[in-house]
C-alpha positions, 0 to 999 in steps of 0.5 A: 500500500502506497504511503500518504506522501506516496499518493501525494507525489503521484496526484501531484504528478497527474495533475501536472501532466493534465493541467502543464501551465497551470499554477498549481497550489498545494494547500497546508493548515498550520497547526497540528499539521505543519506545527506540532502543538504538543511544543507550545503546550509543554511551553506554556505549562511550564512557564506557569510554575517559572512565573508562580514558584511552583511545581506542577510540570517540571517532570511533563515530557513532550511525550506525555501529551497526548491531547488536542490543544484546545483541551488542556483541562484533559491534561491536568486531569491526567496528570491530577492536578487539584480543582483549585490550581487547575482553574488558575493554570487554564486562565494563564494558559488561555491569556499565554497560548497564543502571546506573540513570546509563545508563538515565536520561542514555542512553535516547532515543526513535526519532522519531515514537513518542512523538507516537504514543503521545501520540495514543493517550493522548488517545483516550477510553477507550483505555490505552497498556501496556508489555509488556517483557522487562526484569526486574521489578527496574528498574520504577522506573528503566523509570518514571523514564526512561520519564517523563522521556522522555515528560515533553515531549510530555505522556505519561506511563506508570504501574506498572499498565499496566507488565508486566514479566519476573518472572524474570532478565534474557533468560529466556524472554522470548517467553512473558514477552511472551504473559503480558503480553497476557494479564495486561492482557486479565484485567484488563479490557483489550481488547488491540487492537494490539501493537508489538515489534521481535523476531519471535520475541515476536510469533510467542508473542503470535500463539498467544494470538491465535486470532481475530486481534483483536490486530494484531501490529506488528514494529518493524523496527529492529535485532532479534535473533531470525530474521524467520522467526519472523514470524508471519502478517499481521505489519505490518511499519515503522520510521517512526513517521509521524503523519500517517499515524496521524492522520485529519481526522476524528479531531482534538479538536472542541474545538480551533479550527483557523484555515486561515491567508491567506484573501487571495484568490479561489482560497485562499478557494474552497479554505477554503470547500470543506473543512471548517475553520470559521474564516478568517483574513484580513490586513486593510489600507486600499486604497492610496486607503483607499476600500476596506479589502483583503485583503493581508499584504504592506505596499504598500511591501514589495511594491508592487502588481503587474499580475496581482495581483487585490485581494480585498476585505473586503466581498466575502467577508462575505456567503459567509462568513456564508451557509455558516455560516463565521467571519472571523479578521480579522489587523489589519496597520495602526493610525489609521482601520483598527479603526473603518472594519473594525468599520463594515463588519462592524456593516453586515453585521450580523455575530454578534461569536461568528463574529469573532475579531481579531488584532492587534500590541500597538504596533500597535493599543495599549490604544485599539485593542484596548478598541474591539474588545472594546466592539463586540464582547464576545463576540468572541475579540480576540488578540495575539501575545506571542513578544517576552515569550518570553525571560522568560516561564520566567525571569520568571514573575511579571512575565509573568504580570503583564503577560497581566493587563494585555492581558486587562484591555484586552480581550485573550482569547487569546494568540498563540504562534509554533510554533518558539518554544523551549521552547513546550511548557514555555510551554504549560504554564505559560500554561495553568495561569495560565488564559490561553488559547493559538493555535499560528501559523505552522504549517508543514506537516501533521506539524508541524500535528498535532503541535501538536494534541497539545499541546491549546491552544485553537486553531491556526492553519495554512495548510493546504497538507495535499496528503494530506488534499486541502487546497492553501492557499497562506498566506504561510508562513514568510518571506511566500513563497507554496507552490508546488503543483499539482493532479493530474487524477483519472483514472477507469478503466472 
C-alpha cells in the first residue's frame, strides 16, 4: 500500500501532466499539521510554575501529551492536578497560548514537513498556501514564526498565499477552511492537494470538491473533531517521509550527483547500470607503483588481503568513456601520483569536461593542484575545506580570503562534509561569495535528498538507495563497507 506522501507525489504528478501551465497550489493548515502543538503546550505549562514558584510540570515530557490543544483541562486531569490550581493554570494558559513570546520561542515543526514543503517550493510553477483557522489578527506573528521556522531549510511563506479566519478565534472554522480553497482557486490557483489534521475541515473542503481534483490529506496527529467526519478517499499519515515524496526522476538536472567508491568490479557494474553520470574513484600507486589502483584504504591501514581483487585505473577508462560516463578521480597520495594519473588519462585521450579531481590541500599543495588545472582547464579540480569550518561564520573575511587563494591555484569547487554544523548557514554564505559547493559523505537516501534541497552544485553519495534499486557499497562513514543483499524477483503466472 502506497504511503500518504506516496499518493501525494503521484496526484501531484497527474495533475501536472493534465493541467502543464497551470499554477498549481498545494494547500497546508498550520497547526497540528505543519506545527506540532504538543511544543507550545509543554511551553506554556511550564512557564506557569517559572512565573508562580511552583511545581506542577517540571517532570511533563513532550511525550506525555497526548491531547488536542484546545483541551488542556484533559491534561491536568491526567496528570491530577487539584480543582483549585487547575482553574488558575487554564486562565494563564488561555491569556499565554497564543502571546506573540509563545508563538515565536514555542512553535516547532513535526519532522519531515518542512523538507516537504521545501520540495514543493522548488517545483516550477507550483505555490505552497496556508489555509488556517487562526484569526486574521496574528498574520504577522503566523509570518514571523512561520519564517523563522522555515528560515533553515530555505522556505519561506508570504501574506498572499496566507488565508486566514476573518472572524474570532474557533468560529466556524470548517467553512473558514472551504473559503480558503476557494479564495486561492479565484485567484488563479489550481488547488491540487490539501493537508489538515481535523476531519471535520476536510469533510467542508470535500463539498467544494465535486470532481475530486483536490486530494484531501488528514494529518493524523492529535485532532479534535470525530474521524467520522472523514470524508471519502481521505489519505490518511503522520510521517512526513521524503523519500517517499521524492522520485529519481524528479531531482534538479542541474545538480551533479557523484555515486561515491567506484573501487571495484561489482560497485562499478552497479554505477554503470543506473543512471548517475559521474564516478568517483580513490586513486593510489600499486604497492610496486607499476600500476596506479583503485583503493581508499592506505596499504598500511589495511594491508592487502587474499580475496581482495585490485581494480585498476586503466581498466575502467575505456567503459567509462564508451557509455558516455565521467571519472571523479579522489587523489589519496602526493610525489609521482598527479603526473603518472594525468599520463594515463592524456593516453586515453580523455575530454578534461568528463574529469573532475579531488584532492587534500597538504596533500597535493599549490604544485599539485596548478598541474591539474594546466592539463586540464576545463576540468572541475576540488578540495575539501571542513578544517576552515570553525571560522568560516566567525571569520568571514579571512575565509573568504583564503577560497581566493585555492581558486587562484586552480581550485573550482569546494568540498563540504554533510554533518558539518551549521552547513546550511555555510551554504549560504559560500554561495553568495560565488564559490561553488559538493555535499560528501552522504549517508543514506533521506539524508541524500535532503541535501538536494539545499541546491549546491553537486553531491556526492554512495548510493546504497535499496528503494530506488541502487546497492553501492562506498566506504561510508568510518571506511566500513554496507552490508546488503539482493532479493530474487519472483514472477507469478
Amino acid at each position: 500500500m502506497n504511503s500518504w506522501m506516496k499518493k501525494l507525489a503521484l496526484h501531484y504528478e497527474k495533475t501536472r501532466r493534465l493541467y502543464p501551465e497551470d499554477r498549481l497550489m498545494i494547500l497546508f493548515d498550520i497547526d497540528g499539521t505543519i506545527l506540532d502543538m504538543r511544543h507550545m503546550i509543554l511551553h506554556v505549562l511550564k512557564s506557569f510554575d517559572q512565573n508562580h514558584s511552583t511545581h506542577f510540570f517540571e517532570n511533563l515530557k513532550l511525550g506525555d501529551i497526548t491531547v488536542h490543544e484546545n483541551q488542556a483541562e484533559k491534561l491536568l486531569a491526567q496528570l491530577k492536578i487539584p480543582r483549585k490550581s487547575c482553574e488558575r493554570i487554564l486562565r494563564w494558559y488561555e491569556t499565554h497560548r497564543w502571546s506573540t513570546e509563545a508563538v515565536l520561542v514555542s512553535h516547532r515543526p513535526f519532522v519531515g514537513v518542512m523538507e516537504v514543503i521545501r520540495w514543493f517550493q522548488m517545483q516550477p510553477n507550483t505555490f505552497v498556501g496556508l489555509n488556517t483557522g487562526r484569526p486574521d489578527y496574528l498574520r504577522a506573528e503566523t509570518l514571523l514564526s512561520l519564517n523563522k521556522l522555515g528560515e533553515e531549510y530555505k522556505v519561506q511563506f508570504t501574506d498572499e498565499l496566507l488565508y486566514m479566519n476573518p472572524h474570532e478565534w474557533e468560529k466556524d472554522v470548517p467553512n473558514v477552511k472551504a473559503a480558503g480553497v476557494l479564495h486561492f482557486q479565484k485567484s488563479g490557483y489550481r488547488v491540487f492537494a490539501m493537508l489538515d489534521n481535523e476531519p471535520e475541515n476536510l469533510n467542508s473542503v470535500s463539498q467544494v470538491n465535486p470532481y475530486g481534483e483536490i486530494l484531501l490529506l488528514h494529518a493524523n496527529t492529535i485532532f479534535e473533531s470525530k474521524r467520522k467526519k472523514m470524508p471519502t478517499g481521505t489519505v490518511r499519515g503522520k510521517v512526513y517521509d521524503i523519500t517517499e515524496l521524492i522520485q529519481e526522476k524528479t531531482l534538479p538536472r542541474h545538480i551533479q550527483f557523484v555515486w561515491h567508491g567506484v573501487n571495484d568490479e561489482a560497485n562499478l557494474k552497479q554505477f554503470l547500470g543506473s543512471s548517475i553520470r559521474w564516478a568517483e574513484c580513490d586513486a593510489r600507486l600499486s604497492p610496486n607503483e607499476n600500476d596506479i589502483i583503485l583503493r581508499h584504504d592506505a596499504f598500511h591501514q589495511t594491508p592487502l588481503n587474499d580475496e581482495e581483487e585490485l581494480l585498476l585505473l586503466k581498466d575502467i577508462l575505456h567503459p567509462l568513456k564508451a557509455m558516455g560516463r565521467s571519472l571523479k578521480l579522489d587523489l589519496k597520495e602526493n610525489g609521482t601520483l598527479v603526473g603518472r594519473v594525468l599520463e594515463l588519462l592524456e593516453a586515453h585521450r580523455l575530454d578534461g569536461s568528463h574529469l573532475w579531481f579531488n584532492g587534500g590541500v597538504d596533500l597535493l599543495g599549490e604544485k599539485g593542484f596548478r598541474k591539474l588545472k594546466k592539463a586540464y582547464p576545463s576540468a572541475i579540480i576540488q578540495c575539501p575545506i571542513d578544517n576552515i569550518m570553525p571560522v568560516i561564520l566567525t571569520d568571514p573575511m579571512k575565509t573568504r580570503k583564503t577560497l581566493r587563494k585555492l581558486q587562484d591555484w586552480g581550485i573550482n569547487r569546494f568540498s563540504i562534509k554533510w554533518h558539518t554544523a551549521h552547513l546550511r548557514n555555510v551554504l549560504d554564505r559560500i554561495d553568495w561569495w560565488g564559490f561553488e559547493v559538493n555535499i560528501y559523505n552522504v549517508p543514506n537516501l533521506e539524508s541524500f535528498l535532503k541535501a538536494v534541497l539545499l541546491m549546491p552544485r553537486s553531491i556526492t553519495a554512495d548510493f546504497n538507495f535499496p528503494k530506488w534499486h541502487y546497492f553501492g557499497r562506498g566506504s561510508g562513514e568510518g571506511h566500513q563497507h554496507y552490508e546488503y543483499s539482493l532479493t530474487r524477483l519472483s514472477r507469478t503466472a
